[in-house]
N, C-alpha and C positions, 0 to 999 in steps of 0.2 A: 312261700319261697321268696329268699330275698335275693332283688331283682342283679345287685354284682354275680349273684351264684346262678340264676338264669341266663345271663350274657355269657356267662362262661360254658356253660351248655351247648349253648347255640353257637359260637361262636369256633369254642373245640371243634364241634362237627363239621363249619363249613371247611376249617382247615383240611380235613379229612376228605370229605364226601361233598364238596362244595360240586353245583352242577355247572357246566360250560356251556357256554350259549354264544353267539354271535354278535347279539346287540350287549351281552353284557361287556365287550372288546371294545366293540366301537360305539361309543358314548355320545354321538352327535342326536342333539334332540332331536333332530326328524326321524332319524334311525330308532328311537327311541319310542314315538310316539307309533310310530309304523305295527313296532313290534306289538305293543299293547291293545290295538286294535286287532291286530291278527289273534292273540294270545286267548281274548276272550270267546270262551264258551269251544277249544280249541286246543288241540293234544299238543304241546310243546315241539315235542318232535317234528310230527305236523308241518309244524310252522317255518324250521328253522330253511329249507330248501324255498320256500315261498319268499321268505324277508330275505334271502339275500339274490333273489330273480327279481325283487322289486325293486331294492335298491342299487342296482344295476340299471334297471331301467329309467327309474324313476328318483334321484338320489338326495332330489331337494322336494321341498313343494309347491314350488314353482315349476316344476318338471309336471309333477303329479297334476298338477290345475291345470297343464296346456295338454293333456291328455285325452282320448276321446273318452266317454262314459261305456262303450261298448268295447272298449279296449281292457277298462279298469277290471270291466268284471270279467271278461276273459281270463285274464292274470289271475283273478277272485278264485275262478271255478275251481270248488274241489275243497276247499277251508269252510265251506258252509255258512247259510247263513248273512248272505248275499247283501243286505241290507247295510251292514257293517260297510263292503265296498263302495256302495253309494256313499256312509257319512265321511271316509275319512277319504276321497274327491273332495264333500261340500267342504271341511276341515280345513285340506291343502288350499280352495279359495280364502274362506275365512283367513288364516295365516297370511296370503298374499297381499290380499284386499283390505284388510286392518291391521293387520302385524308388522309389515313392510317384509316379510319372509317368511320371519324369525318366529319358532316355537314360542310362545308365553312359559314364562319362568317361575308362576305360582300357578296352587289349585284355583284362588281364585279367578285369576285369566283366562285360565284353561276352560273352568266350567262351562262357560257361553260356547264352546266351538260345538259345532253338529258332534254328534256321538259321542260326546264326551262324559260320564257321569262320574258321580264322587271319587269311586273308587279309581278310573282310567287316570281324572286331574292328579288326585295326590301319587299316583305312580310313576306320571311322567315328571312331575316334578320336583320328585325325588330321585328318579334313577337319570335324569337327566341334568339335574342342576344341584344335585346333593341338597335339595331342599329338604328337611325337617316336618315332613308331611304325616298326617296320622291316617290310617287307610285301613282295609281289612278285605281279604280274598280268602280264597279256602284251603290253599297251606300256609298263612297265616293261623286262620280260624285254628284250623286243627292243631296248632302248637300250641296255640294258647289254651284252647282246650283242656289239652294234654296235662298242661304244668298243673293247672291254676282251677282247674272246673271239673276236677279228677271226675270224681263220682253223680255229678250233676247228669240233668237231661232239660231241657227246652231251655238251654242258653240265648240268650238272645243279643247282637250284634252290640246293641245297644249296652249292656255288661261286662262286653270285653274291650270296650273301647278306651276306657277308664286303664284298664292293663295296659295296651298298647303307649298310649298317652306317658304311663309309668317306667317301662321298659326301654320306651324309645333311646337309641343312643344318638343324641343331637349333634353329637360331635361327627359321627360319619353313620350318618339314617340312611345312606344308598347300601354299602355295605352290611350295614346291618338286617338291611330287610331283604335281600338277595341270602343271606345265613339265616331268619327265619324261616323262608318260604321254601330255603331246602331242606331244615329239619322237616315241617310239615310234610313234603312230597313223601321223606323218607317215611315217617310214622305212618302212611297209608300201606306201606310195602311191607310191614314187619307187625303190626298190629289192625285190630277192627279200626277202620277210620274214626278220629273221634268228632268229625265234623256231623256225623248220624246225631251226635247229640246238642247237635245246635237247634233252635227253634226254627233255623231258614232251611233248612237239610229238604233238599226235592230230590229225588233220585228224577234222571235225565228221561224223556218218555222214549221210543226207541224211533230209529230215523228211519228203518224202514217202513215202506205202506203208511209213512208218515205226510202229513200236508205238509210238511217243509221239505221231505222228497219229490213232492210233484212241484213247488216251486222251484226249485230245485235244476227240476227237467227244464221246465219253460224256460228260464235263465240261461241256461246252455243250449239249448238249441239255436236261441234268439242271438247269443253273441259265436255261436258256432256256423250257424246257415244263414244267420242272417230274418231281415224282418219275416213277417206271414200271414196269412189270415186267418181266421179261426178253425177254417177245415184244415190247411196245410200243417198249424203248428199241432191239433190233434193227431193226425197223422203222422208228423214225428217224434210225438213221444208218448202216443199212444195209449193217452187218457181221455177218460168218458167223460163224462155229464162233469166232473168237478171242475174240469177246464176252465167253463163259465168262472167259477170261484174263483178259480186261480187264477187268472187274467184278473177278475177285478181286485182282490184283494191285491195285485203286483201294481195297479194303475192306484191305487189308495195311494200307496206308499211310495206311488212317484218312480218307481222303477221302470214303469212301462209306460209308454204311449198309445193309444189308437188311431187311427186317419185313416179314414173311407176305407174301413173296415181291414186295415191293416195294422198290425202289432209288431213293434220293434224296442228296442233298448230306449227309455227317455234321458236326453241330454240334459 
């Protein structure tokens, strides 16, 4: 397919079917950067009542860094996935404490901040600063898919990139990749997904009776009632033996503290 007659594809449709969102109105990098951290791993919908109770409260990140850690994830609960709340706190320091505020304006700036990976950089620095960014998510994937790898199976990210790189429209890459990723959303609603036939395709494991639900719990209790000890917080939410786990694997990762034998949110 020649890529003038693919732009036009995609671009018809968002004229059409183009999706409305929040942060795609309000363009301010933080607002921006905010959103993509929620976004991931996260139903859009979801999101859009969360990011604008955030940025409400929280509207720079500077706001976000004088904020408590058992605050942030309160605000968290519910978007799953907890961890995220922690890096885009460490994020809002990072920005403060080397940025002088201010979002970074390339993937390569971006890349160094807490939580930030290939794909988060080239997003915010494209839909934040119309940077010229090359990136790939999964309505992405699934358009390129679509056009370009009709009848294939174990595509791999690594083969579409080359497209993207092709495609890209440099002159306005924010809009354009905002008209990609809503063809993609659509192709899942009207066809078999074609991102099944990518080589990275995980179907999600399910969250109930899942360990990221019992983390989950612990998270919420701790910024809900406040710190506990090991008998208290089993007691409120009413897990067995895997507590042990779950306490230590939240203290790994720096979400949790201990002291004399009491567990509370770590700052």
């Amino acid at each position: 397919m020649k890529t003038a007659e693919f732009r036009e594809i995609i671009y018809s449709n968002y004229e059409k079917a183009g999706r409305d969102f929040p942060w795609r109105k309000n363009r301010k990098p933080w607002g921006i950067l905010v959103s993509e951290f929620m976004l991931q791993q996260t139903q859009t919908q979801r999101v859009i009542s969360y990011w604008e109770r955030w940025m409400d409260l929280w509207p720079t990140p500077a706001a976000l860094h004088s904020a408590s850690m058992e605050d942030v994830l309160r605000e968290w609960s519910g978007l799953g996935y907890n961890r995220r709340g922690r890096f885009i706190k460490e994020c809002a320091a990072a920005i403060v404490e080397k940025h002088n505020g201010k979002v970074p304006d390339t993937p390569e700036k971006l890349l160094p901040l807490p939580g930030i990976g290939p794909y988060t950089a080239g997003a915010i620095a494209c839909f934040a600063y119309n940077y010229p960014s090359v990136f790939i998510e999964t309505n992405i994937r699934a358009a390129i898919l679509h056009f370009y790898f009709q009848d294939a199976k174990g595509i791999t990210d690594k083969e579409i990139f080359p497209v993207l790189e092709k495609v890209l429209d440099t002159e306005n890459p924010r809009e354009w990749y905002y008209a990609l990723m809503d063809y993609g959303a659509g192709l899942k609603k009207i066809t078999v997904n074609p991102s099944r036939r990518s080589a990275h395709y995980k179907q999600q494991s399910k969250f109930e009776g899942s360990f990221r639900q019992l983390r989950g719990k612990v998270i919420r209790t701790l910024v809900s009632e406040g710190p506990g000890s090991f008998e208290e917080i089993e007691k409120r939410t009413g897990i067995g033996e895997d507590l042990y786990k779950v306490l230590g694997v939240l203290e790994e990762e720096l979400m949790v503290a201990e002291k004399a034998g009491i567990y509370g949110i770590r700052e």
